[in-house]
BAZA-413495 format. One record per residue (C-alpha): residue number from 1; residue in three letters; chain; x, y, z. Coordinates in pm, whole numbers, m for minus. Last residue first. Example, Ala and Ser with C-alpha at 12.3 -4.5 7.8 and 13.67 -1.06 7.14 Angstrom:
% BAZA-413495
REC     i    aa   ch     east    north       up
REC     2   ser    A     1367     m106      714
REC     1   ala    A     1230     m450      780
//
This chain:
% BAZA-413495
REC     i    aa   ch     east    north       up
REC   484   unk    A     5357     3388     1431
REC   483   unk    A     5345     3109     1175
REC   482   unk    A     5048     3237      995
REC   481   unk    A     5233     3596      946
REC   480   unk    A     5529     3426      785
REC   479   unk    A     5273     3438      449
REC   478   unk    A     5338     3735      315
REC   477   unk    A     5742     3724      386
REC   476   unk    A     5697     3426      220
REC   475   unk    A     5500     3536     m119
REC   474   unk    A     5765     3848     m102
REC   473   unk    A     5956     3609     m198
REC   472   unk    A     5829     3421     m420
REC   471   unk    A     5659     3775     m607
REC   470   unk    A     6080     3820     m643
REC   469   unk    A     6140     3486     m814
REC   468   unk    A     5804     3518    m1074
REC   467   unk    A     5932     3894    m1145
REC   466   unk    A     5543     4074    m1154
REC   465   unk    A     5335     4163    m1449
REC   464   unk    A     5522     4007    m1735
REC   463   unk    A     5532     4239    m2004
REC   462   unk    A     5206     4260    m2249
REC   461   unk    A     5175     4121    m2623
REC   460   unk    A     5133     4313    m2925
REC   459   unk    A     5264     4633    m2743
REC   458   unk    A     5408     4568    m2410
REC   457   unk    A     5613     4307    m2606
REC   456   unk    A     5639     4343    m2989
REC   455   unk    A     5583     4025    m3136
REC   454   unk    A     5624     3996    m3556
REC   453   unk    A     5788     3645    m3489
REC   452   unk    A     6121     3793    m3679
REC   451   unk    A     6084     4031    m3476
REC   450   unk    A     6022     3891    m3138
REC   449   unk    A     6376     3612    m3262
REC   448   unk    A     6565     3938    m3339
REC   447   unk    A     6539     4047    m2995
REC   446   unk    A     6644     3749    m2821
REC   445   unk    A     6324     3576    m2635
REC   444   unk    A     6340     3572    m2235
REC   443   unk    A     6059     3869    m2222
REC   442   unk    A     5894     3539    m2456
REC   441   unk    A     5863     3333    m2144
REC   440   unk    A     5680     2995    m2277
REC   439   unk    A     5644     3079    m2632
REC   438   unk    A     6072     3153    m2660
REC   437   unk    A     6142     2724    m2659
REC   436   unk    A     5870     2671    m2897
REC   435   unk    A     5951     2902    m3124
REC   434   unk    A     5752     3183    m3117
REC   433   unk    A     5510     3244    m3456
REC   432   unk    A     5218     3219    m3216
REC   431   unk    A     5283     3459    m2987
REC   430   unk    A     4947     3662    m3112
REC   429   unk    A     4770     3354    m3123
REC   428   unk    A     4725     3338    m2721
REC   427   unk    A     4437     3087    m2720
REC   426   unk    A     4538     2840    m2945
REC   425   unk    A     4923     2964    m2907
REC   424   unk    A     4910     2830    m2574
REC   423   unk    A     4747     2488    m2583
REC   422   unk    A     4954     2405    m2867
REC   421   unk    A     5296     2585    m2674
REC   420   unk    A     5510     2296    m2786
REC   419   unk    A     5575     2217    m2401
REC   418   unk    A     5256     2238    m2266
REC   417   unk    A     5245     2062    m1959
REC   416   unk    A     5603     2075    m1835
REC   415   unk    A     5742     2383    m2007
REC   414   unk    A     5405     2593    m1879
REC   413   unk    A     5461     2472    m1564
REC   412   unk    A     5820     2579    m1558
REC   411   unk    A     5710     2930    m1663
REC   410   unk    A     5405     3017    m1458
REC   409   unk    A     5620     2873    m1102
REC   408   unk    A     5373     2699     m853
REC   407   unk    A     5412     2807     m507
REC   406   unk    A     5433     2555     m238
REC   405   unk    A     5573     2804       19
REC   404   unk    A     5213     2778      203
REC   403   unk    A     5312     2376      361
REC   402   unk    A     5118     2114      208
REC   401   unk    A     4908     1900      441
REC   400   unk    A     4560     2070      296
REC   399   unk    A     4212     2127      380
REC   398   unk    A     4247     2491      329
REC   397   unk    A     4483     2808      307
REC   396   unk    A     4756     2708      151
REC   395   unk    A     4626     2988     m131
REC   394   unk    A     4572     2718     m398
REC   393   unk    A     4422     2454     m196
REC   392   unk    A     4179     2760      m77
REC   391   unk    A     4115     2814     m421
REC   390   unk    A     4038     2451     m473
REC   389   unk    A     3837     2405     m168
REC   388   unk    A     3637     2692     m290
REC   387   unk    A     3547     2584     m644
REC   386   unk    A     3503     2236     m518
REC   385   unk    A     3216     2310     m252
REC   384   unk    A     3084     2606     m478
REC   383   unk    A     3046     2406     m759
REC   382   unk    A     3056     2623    m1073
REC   381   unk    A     3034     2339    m1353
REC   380   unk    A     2980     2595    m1627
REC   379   unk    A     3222     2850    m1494
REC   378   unk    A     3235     3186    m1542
REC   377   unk    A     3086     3357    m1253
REC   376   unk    A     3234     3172     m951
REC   375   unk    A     3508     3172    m1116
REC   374   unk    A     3532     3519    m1081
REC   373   unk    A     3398     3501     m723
REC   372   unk    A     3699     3244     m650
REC   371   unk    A     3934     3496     m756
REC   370   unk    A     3828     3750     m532
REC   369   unk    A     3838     3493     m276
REC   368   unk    A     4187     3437     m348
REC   367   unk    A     4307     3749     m172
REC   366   unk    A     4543     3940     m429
REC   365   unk    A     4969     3882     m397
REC   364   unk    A     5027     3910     m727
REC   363   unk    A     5272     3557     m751
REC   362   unk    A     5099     3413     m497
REC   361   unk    A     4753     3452     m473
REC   360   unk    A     4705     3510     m845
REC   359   unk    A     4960     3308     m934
REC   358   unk    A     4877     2971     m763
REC   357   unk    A     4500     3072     m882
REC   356   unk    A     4625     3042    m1193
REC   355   unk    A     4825     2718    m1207
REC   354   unk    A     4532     2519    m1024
REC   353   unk    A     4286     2615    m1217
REC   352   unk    A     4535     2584    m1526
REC   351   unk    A     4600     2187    m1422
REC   350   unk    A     4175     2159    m1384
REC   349   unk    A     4125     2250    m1779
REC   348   unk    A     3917     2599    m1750
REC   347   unk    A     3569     2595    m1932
REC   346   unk    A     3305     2870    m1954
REC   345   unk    A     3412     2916    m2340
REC   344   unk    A     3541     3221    m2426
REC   343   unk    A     3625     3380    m2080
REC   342   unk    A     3768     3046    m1936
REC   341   unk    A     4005     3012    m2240
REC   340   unk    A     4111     3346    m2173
REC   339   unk    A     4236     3221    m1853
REC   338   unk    A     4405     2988    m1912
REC   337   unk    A     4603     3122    m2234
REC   336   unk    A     4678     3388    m1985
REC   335   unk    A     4848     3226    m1718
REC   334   unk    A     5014     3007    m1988
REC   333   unk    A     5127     3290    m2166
REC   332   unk    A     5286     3470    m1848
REC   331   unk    A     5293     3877    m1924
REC   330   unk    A     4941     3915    m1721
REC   329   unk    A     4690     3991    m1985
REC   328   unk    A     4419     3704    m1995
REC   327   unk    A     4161     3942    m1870
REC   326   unk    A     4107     3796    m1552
REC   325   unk    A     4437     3822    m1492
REC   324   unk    A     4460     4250    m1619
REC   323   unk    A     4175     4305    m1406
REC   322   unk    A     4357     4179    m1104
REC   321   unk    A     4719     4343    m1166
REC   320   unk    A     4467     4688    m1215
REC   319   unk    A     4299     4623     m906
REC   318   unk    A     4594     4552     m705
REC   317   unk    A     4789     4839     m854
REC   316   unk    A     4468     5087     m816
REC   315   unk    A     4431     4936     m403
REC   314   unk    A     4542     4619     m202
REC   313   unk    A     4761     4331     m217
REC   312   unk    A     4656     4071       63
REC   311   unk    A     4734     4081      426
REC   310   unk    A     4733     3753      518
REC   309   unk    A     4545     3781      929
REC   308   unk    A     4277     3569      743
REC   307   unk    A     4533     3237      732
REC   306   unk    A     4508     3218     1071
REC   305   unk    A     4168     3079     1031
REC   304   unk    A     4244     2762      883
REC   303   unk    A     3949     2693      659
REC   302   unk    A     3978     3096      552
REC   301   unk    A     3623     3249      575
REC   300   unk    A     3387     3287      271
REC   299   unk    A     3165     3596      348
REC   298   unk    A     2904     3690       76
REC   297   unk    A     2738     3352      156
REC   296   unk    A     2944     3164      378
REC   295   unk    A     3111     2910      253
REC   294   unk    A     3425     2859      426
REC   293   unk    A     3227     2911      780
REC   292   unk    A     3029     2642      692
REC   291   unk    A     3287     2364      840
REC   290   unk    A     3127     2014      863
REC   289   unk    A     2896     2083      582
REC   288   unk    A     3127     2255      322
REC   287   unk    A     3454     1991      443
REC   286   unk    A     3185     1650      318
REC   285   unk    A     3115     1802      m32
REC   284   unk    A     3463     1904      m62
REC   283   unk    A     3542     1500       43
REC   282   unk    A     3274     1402     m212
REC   281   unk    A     3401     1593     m498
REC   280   unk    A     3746     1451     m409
REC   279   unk    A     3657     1114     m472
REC   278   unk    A     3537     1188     m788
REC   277   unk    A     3903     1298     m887
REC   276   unk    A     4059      976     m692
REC   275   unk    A     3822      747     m925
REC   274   unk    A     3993      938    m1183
REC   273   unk    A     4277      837    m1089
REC   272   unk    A     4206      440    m1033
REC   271   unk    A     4058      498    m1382
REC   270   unk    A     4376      589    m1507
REC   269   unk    A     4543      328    m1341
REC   268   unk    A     4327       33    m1459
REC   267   unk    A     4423     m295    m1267
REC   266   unk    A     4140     m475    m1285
REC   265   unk    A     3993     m319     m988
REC   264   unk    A     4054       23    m1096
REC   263   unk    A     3809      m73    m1394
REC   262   unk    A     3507     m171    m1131
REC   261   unk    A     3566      151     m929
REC   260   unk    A     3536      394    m1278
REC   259   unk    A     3265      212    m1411
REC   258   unk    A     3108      262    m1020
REC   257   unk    A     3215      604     m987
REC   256   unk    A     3074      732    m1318
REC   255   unk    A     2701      507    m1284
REC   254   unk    A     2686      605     m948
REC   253   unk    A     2746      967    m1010
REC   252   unk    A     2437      993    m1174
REC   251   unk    A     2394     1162    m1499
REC   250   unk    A     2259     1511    m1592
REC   249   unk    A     2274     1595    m1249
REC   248   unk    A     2352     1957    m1281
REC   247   unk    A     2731     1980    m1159
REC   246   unk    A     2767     1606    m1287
REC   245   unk    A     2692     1734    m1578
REC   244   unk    A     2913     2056    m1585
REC   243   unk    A     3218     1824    m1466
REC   242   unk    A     3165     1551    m1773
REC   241   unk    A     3444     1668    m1947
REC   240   unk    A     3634     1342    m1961
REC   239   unk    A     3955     1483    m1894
REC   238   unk    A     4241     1376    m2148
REC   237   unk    A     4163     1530    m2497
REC   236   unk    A     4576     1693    m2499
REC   235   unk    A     4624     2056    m2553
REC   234   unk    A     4582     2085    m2156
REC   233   unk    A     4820     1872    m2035
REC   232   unk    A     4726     1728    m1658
REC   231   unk    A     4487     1479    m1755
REC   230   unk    A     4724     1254    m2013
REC   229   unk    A     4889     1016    m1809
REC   228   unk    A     4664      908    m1504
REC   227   unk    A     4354      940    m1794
REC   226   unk    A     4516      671    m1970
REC   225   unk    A     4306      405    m1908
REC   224   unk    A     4004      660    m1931
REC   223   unk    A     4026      698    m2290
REC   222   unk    A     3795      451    m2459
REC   221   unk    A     3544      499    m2139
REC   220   unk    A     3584      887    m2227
REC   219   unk    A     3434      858    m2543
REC   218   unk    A     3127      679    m2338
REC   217   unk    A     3112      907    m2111
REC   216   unk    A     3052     1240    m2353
REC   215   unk    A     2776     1090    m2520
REC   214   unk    A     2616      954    m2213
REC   213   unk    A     2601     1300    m2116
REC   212   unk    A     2461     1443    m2387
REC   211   unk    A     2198     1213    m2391
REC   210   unk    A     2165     1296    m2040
REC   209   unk    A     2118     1678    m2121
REC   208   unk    A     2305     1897    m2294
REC   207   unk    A     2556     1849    m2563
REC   206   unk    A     2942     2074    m2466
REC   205   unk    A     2973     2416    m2635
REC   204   unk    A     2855     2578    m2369
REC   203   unk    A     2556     2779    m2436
REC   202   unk    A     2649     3188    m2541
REC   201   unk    A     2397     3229    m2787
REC   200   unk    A     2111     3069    m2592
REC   199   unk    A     2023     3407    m2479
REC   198   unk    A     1830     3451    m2151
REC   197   unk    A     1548     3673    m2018
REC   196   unk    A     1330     3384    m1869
REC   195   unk    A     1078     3494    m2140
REC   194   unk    A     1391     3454    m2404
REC   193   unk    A     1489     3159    m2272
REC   192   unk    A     1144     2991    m2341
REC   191   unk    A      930     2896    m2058
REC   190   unk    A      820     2538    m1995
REC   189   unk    A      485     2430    m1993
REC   188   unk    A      338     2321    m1713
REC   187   unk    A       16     2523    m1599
REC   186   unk    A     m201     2390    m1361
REC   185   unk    A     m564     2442    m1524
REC   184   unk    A     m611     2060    m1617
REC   183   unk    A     m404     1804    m1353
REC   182   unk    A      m24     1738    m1421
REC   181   unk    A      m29     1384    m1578
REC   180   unk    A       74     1133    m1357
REC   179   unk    A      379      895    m1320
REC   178   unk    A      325      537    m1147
REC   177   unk    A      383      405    m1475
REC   176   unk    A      734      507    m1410
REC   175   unk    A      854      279    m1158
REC   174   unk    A     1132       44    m1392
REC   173   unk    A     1296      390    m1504
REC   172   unk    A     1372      451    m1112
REC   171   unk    A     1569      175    m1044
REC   170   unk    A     1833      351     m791
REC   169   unk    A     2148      233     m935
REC   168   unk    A     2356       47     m672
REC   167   unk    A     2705      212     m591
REC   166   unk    A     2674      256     m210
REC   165   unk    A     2488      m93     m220
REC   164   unk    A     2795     m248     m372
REC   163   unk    A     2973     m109      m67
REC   162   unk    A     3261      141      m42
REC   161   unk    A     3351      196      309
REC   160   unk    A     3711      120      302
REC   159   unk    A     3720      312      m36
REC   158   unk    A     3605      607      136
REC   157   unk    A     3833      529      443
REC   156   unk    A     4145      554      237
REC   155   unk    A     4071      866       50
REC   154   unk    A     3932     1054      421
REC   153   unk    A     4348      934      507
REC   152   unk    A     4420     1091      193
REC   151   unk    A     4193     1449      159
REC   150   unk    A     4289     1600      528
REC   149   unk    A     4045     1786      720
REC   148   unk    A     3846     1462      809
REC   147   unk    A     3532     1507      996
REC   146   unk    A     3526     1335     1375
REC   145   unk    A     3383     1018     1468
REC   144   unk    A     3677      922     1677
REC   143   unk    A     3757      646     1437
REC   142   unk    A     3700      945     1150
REC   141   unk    A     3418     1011      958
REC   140   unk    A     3307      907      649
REC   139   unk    A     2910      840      633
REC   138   unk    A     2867     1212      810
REC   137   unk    A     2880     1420      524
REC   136   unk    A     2675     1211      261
REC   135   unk    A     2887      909       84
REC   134   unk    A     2835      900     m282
REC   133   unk    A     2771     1243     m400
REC   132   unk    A     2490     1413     m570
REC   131   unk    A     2202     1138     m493
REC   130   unk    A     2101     1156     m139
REC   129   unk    A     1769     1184      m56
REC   128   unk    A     1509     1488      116
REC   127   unk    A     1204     1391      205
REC   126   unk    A      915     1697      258
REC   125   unk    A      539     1600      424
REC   124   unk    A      275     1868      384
REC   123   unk    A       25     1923      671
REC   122   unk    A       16     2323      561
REC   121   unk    A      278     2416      800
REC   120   unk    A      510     2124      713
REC   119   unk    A      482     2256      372
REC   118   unk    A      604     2564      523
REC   117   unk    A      865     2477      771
REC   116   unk    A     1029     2210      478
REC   115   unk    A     1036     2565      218
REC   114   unk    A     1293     2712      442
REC   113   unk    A     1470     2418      563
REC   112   unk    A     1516     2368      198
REC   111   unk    A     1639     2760      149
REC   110   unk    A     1895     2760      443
REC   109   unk    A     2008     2403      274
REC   108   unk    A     2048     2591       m8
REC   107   unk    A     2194     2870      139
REC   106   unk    A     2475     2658      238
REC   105   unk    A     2526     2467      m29
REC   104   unk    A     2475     2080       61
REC   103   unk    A     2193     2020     m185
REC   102   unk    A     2025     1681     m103
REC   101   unk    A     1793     1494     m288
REC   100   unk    A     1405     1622     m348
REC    99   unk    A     1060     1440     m235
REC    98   unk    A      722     1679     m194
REC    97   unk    A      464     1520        7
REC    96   unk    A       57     1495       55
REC    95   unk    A       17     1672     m294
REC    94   unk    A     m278     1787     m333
REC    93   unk    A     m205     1939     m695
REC    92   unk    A     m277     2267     m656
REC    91   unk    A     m142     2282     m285
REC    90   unk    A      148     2106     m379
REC    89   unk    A      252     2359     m649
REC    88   unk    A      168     2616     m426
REC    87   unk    A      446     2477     m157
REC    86   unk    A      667     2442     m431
REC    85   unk    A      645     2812     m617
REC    84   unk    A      679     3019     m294
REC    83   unk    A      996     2888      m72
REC    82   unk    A     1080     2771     m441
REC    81   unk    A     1140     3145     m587
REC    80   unk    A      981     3266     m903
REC    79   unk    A      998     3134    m1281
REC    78   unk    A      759     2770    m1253
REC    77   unk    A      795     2418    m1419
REC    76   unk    A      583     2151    m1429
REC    75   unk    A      750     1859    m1577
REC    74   unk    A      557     1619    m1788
REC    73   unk    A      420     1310    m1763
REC    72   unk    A      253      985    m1990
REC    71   unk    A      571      820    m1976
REC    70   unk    A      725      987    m2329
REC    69   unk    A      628     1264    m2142
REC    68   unk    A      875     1247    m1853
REC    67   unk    A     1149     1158    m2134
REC    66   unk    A     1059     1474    m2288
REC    65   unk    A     1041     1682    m1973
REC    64   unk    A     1429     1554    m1889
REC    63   unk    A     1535     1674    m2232
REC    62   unk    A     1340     2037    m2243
REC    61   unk    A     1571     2041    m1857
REC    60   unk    A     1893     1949    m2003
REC    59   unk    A     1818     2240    m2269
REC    58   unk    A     1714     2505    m1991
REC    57   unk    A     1968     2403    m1749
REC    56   unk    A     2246     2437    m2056
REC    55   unk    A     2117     2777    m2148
REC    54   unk    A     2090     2848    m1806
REC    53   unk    A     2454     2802    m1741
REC    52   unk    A     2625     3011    m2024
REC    51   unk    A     2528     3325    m1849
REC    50   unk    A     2459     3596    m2170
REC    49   unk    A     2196     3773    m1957
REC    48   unk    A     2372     3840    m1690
REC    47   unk    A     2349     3674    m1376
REC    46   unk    A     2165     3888    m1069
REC    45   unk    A     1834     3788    m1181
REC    44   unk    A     1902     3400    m1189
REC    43   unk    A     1982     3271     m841
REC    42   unk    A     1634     3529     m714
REC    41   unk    A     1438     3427     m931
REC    40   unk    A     1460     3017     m869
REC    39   unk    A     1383     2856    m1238
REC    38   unk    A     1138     2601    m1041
REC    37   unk    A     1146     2237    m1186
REC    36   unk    A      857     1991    m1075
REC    35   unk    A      761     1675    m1111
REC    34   unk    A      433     1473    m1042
REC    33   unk    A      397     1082     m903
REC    32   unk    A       74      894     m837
REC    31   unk    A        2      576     m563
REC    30   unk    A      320      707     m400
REC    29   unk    A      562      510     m205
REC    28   unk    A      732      346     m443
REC    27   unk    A      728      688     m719
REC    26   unk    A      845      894     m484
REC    25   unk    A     1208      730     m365
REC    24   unk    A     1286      646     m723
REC    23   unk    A     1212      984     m835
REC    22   unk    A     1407     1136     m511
REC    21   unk    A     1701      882     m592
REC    20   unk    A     1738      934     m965
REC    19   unk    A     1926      588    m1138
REC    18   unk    A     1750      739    m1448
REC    17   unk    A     1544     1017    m1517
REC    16   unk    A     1771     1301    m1559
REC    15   unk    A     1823     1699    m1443
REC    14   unk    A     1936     1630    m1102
REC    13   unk    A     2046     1954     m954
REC    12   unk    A     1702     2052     m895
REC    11   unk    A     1417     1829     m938
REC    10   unk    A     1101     1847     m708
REC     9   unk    A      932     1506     m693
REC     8   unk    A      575     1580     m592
REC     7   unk    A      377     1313     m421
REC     6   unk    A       16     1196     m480
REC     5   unk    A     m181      958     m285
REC     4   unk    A      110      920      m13
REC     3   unk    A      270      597      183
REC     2   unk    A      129      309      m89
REC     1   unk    A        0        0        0
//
């Protein structure tokens, strides 16, 4: 016997059918199942209009509803704010519960606990599942029941604790003739771009959707063996580029981690890897609900909080060494090549995240939240859990053993991991004609070797903003205030 008459699955991050917890969840204890997507107002006015995101929502979404309607479905869908739109939406319907898997942003669990105190108020139940990561936040602890702060020992237990049941696919596609059809005079349909005040011109270039999705794993699958050996050069096809997916649910991180754990287990090292790369997603997951203070809306607090007595780089110079990074202007080619890259196509490879924010925090000195915020705003997979524990990786200021004087040097980097310059002159075309020896540090470049490459620096191609070995050093003298 069913639990609820009618229950209302309300998608989110979790833009698919299949292996979909909150779906599954709903339709075996509901006698009749309806879904629900709500473009929330007040995460989309302050974007601008040529965000790359929504354009991929609003595709992954017309997917989803198609596949819900191919069962007899569709997906209601509603412009406005949740704590509003859901609780009406189950009032219309007579819904006696709403089911949803787990955000673990901060004000998303604000909003959730938000929107539970209302439909609680009006005798509705709310169920919340998880489905984003593997483990939740307390199913790894340490012996002493404590949250790790350190990503290899929390490494070691994850696997410990992995489970075919942790892995299982929740069977939601074999439920779906429990779905409804939304009930006459409750609108549904879902808004074009335009009337949400969004241009698909600017949609990442990636395929939408689970199809899309699927797509993109299954040229991976050929590749993943040698993902240990190809994923930190950026001219080379060695990430899967499934990030932005799993950012909005497209497919279930079941189905990645478990191919991923069964390869490993025969031996696979690049799937052992990449298994380590998944991995961390949970364990940023895990450090966002155990410490909030890192995630703070509108205040993100150092994870070690003697690292907020650095006194950053401040003022014009600051400002102008800042806009000229996020510009892709900084003297350093790889720098730049990065992080023009990110400004055409809402993508950075993970190697240049890391090499980028090493130099903005160390090399010019400016507080890495202020980086964070840009990325913030330019990537497709934006995950604030990841996003911050990488700058804070970056800035020695996090969940991390390494000491602060790991600073990353533009040049050598760029040698190591693109050392024909492919991934560099792509991006930065007016050094193209450098040798590939020169494309790395062209201010290094004999004279006649610029000309003969038609490269003027601090013309056709800026200076470097800062001496790499001096920056180092005043990196240290920066940082000596944490050990006081």
């Amino acid at each position: 016997m069913a639990d609820f008459d009618l229950g209302l699955v309300w998608f989110r991050r979790d833009l698919r059918i299949a292996d979909h917890a909150a779906l599954y969840h709903a339709l075996t204890r509901c006698r009749r199942v309806l879904c629900a997507f709500v473009f929330d107002r007040e995460i989309l006015a302050p974007l601008p209009k040529t965000d790359r995101r929504v354009p991929f929502i609003h595709a992954s979404l017309v997917e989803a509803d198609r596949a819900l309607r191919d069962a007899g479905s569709a997906i209601m869908v509603r412009h406005g704010t949740p704590l509003d739109e859901i609780p009406a939406l189950a009032r219309e319907c007579g819904a006696g519960a709403v089911f949803a898997n787990r955000d673990y942003e901060p004000s998303a669990k604000a909003r959730d606990d938000a929107v539970a105190k209302r439909l609680a108020s009006a005798g509705v139940a709310f169920f919340t599942f998880r489905d984003q990561a593997i483990f939740d936040h307390d199913d790894v602890l340490t012996g002493a029941g404590k949250p790790y702060t350190v990503f290899t020992p929390y490494k070691r237990n994850w696997l410990a604790s992995l489970t075919p049941d942790a892995l299982k696919p929740y069977a939601s596609e074999e439920h779906l003739s429990a779905l409804a059809k939304p009930p006459s005079g409750v609108r549904h349909a879902i808004p074009a771009l335009s009337e949400l005040g969004f241009s698909a011109d600017h949609a990442p270039a990636l395929p939408a959707g689970t199809s899309g999705a699927l797509a993109l794993f299954d040229d991976f699958r050929d590749r993943m063996a040698d993902y240990h050996r190809t994923r930190d050069f950026p001219a080379v096809k060695g990430p899967s580029y499934l990030s932005v997916h799993l950012r909005h649910g497209t497919i279930s991180i079941r189905a990645l981690a478990r191919a991923a754990h069964n390869a490993q287990r025969h031996g696979n090292r690049g799937a052992e890897t990449w298994l380590s790369e998944l991995i961390w997603r949970d364990f940023y997951f895990s450090v966002l609900h155990h410490f909030p203070h890192v995630g703070v809306p509108g205040d993100h607090r150092a994870f070690r909080p003697e690292y907020d007595r650095i006194k950053w780089e401040t003022g014009e110079a600051a400002d102008a060494h800042f806009a000229a990074w996020c510009a892709g202007q900084t003297g350093y080619p790889l720098v730049d090549a990065a992080m023009r890259q990110i400004n055409q196509s809402g993508y950075m490879h993970n190697r240049l995240r890391m090499v980028v924010a090493s130099f903005l925090t160390k090399d010019l000195g400016i507080d890495w939240r202020r980086g964070e915020a840009c990325f913030e705003a330019l990537l497709n997979d934006f995950e604030l859990s990841s996003n911050n524990g990488g700058w804070q990786w970056a800035a020695s200021s996090g969940c991390d053993a390494q000491p602060y004087f790991r600073i990353f040097n533009p040049v050598t980097q760029s040698e190591k991991f693109d050392p024909k310059g492919k991934f560099i002159r792509h991006y930065v075309p007016e050094l193209a004609a450098l040798p590939d020896k020169d494309i790395h540090a062209p201010w290094r470049a004999r004279p006649d070797v610029l000309k003969a490459a038609k490269v003027a620096l601090g013309a056709d191609y800026p200076l470097p903003l800062v001496d790499h070995d001096a920056a180092r050093r005043a990196t240290l003298a920066r940082y000596d205030v944490v050990k006081r």
